[in-house]
C-alpha positions in Angstrom: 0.0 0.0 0.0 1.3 3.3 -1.1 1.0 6.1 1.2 0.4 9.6 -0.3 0.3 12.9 1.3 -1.4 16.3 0.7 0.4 19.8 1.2 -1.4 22.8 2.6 -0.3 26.0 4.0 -1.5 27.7 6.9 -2.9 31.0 6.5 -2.3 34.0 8.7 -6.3 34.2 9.4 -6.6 30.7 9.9 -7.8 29.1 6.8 -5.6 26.3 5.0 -4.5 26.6 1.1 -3.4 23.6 -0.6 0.1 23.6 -2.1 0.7 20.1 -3.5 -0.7 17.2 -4.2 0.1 12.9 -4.1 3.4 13.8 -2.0 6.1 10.8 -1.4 9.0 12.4 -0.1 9.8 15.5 1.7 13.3 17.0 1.9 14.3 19.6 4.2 17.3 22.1 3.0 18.2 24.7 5.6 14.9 27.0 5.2 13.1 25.7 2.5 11.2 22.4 1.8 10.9 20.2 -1.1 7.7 18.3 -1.6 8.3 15.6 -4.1 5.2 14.1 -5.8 4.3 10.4 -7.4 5.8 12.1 -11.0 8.7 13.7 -9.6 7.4 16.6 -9.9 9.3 18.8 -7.3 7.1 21.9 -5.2 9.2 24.4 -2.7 8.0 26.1 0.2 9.9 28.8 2.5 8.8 27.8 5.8 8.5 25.0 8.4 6.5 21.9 9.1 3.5 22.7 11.4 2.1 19.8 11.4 1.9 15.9 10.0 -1.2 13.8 10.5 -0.4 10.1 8.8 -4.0 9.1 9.2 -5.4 12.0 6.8 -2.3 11.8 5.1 -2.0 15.7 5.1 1.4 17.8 6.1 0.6 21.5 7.2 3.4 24.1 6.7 3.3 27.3 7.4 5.5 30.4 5.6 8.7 31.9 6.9 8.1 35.3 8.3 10.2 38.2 6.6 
């Protein structure tokens, strides 16, 4: 069983965006992550990990503030 994840972003008023889709492999580099999906396909982010729930399969990040 493969085991994909979705990417949102937390919003400064509280709602959620979504930044990627189908997500197998995450890579942190220094400030910025990499969200890799099923196609290779890569999507970066400025920011942190807020959050991972591996039951909804979702990931929450949240941007770097300036």
């Amino acid at each position: 069983m493969m085991c994909l994840s979705t990417v949102y972003a937390l919003e400064n008023d509280g709602g959620q965006t979504l930044l990627c889709e189908y997500v197998s492999a995450v890579r942190v580099c220094g400030k910025d992550l990499v969200f890799t999906d099923i196609t290779g396909e890569e999507t970066g982010f400025s920011g942190s990990i807020r959050g991972v729930d591996l039951v909804k399969n979702t990931i929450t990040v949240r941007k770097e503030d300036a």
